[in-house]
C-alpha positions, 0 to 999 in steps of 0.5 A, a space after each residue: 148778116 152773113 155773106 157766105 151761104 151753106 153749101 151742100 156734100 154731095 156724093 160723087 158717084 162718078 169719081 167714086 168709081 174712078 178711083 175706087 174711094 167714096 169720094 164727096 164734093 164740098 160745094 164752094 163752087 155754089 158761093 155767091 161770087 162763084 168761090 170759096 173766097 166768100 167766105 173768107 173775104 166776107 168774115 174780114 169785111 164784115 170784121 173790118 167793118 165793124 172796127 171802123 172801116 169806111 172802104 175796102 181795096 184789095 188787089 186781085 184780077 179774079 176771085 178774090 177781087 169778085 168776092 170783095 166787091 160782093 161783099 162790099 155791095 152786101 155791107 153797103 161799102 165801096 170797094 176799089 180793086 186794083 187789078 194788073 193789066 193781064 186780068 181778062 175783060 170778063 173778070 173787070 167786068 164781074 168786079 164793076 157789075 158788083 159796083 166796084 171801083 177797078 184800077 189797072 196797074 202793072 203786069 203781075 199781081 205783085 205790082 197790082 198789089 203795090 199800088 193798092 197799098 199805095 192808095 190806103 187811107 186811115 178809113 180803109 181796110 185792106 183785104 188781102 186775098 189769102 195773107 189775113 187769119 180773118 181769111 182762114 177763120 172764114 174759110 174754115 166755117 165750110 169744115 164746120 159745115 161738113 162736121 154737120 152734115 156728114 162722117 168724119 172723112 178720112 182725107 180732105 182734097 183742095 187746091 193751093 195758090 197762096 195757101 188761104 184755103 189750106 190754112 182755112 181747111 187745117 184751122 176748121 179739121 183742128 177746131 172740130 176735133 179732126 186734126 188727124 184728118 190729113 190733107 192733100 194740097 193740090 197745084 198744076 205745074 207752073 203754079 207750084 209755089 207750095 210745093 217749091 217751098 216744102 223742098 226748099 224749107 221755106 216759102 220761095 218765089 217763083 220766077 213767074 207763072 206758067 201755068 194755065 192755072 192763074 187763080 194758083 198763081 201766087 208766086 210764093 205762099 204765105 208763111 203759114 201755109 207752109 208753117 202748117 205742115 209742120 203741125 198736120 199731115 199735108 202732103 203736096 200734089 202737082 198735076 199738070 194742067 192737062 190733068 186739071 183741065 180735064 177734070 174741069 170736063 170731068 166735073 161739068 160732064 158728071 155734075 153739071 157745074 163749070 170750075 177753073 183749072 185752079 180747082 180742077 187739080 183738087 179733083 186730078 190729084 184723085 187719080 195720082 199715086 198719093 200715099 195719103 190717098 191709097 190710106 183712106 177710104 173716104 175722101 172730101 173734095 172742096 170744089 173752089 169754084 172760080 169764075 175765070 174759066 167759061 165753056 169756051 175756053 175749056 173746050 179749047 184747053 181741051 181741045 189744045 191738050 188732046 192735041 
């Protein structure tokens, strides 16, 4: 079985305009739980699994956390959850309706994550949301399927939180022969925690987050991530959340699908002064998805911005 469904290219006709660029959408936003996360997290339960494990806790007030509990259900195995005190009620309430066990703890996914390691027995497995190799070979099966399905591109787009979707993006462009396909990694200020750590030569962390971009909210990187980019063209872009927010518009107007702003950076680094960008001709997105954003509260980021 497995957790993750293939998801489609399609041509953005909209953003090629735009920008001037061919520009497609690797789909992630079509995933079960609504984000690329199930496809990482689904490889490492079912690893885990398969080694042993008798339940999964992961700490996460959002995607990670939902993809979890969606594969926890799928592998028939409990699943706990520890979540920090600002993870909305919609979020705790996707988590419970896949059947998970919710504990709220402490005001930072930090202090969340704390308790969740606390609570680790011998026959649980601990499923990181972006900090586990089983992670990145997960993720990198969406490079995979774009080999399938399409040209070589000459650029891929996606955003940066903690950095398991980059390292995911790099490990599938190198094991499908396109490790001289560069990478844009995309962030809002206030979230900024890769770009920080390019500057400074090493992952930092952040005082905290400011940004409306929460599912970015990794206040610093992992270490691979930022090993990366010594090992593949990656080039670091910062929007604002204004930027990402109205590509989040932008995506729902032209292609009828609702994104958080953690994925709508992806799409506003499009309209930036990229080097990387100005180079290709053909461009990937992966459209992450995400299930922290509703129709009302984009219209009143919206609204909040043109204001």
């Amino acid at each position: 079985m497995t957790i993750h469904i293939e998801t489609p290219v399609l041509a953005s006709r909209a953003l090629s305009l735009s920008t001037g660029k061919n520009v497609s959408l690797k789909m992630e936003a079509l995933q079960p739980s609504g984000s690329f996360k199930t496809r990482g997290i689904g490889h490492a339960c079912e690893t885990y699994k398969a080694r042993g494990a008798r339940r999964f806790i992961s700490s996460s007030g959002g995607n990670a956390g939902y993809a979890v509990a969606y594969a926890g259900r799928m592998l028939e195995t409990p699943v706990t959850v520890v979540v920090p005190a600002t993870t909305s009620e919609r979020a705790r309430h996707l988590i419970r309706s896949e059947g998970a066990e919710v504990l709220v703890h402490g005001e930072s996914w930090m202090e969340a994550n704390a308790r969740a390691l606390e609570l680790m027995t011998p026959d649980d497995a601990f499923i990181h949301p972006f900090d586990d190799p089983l992670l990145w070979q997960g993720h990198a099966s969406m490079i995979d399927e774009l080999a399938r399905q399409g040209e070589r591109p000459d650029l891929v787009v996606c955003s940066v939180g903690g950095g398991g979707l980059l390292c995911g993006v790099v490990l599938g462009l190198q094991r499908n022969g396109w490790g001289s396909v560069p990478v844009i990694a995309a962030e809002t200020a206030g979230a900024d925690s890769y770009a920080q750590a390019l500057r400074a030569g090493a992952p930092v962390l952040l005082p905290g987050i400011s940004s409306i971009a929460t599912s970015l909210g990794a206040r610093q990187v992992c270490d691979r991530a930022h090993a990366l980019a010594q090992e593949h063209a990656i080039e670091s872009v910062v929007v604002s959340d204004a930027a990402a927010v109205a590509a989040c518009e932008q995506i729902l107007l032209e292609h009828r699908v609702l994104v958080e702003p953690a994925c709508g950076a992806s799409v506003a680094a499009l309209h930036g002064a990229s080097a990387l960008l100005r180079q290709a001709r053909s461009v990937v997105v992966i459209l992450c998805g995400g299930v922290g954003v509703t129709a009302g509260q984009l219209a009143q980021w919206s609204a909040q911005f043109a204001a």
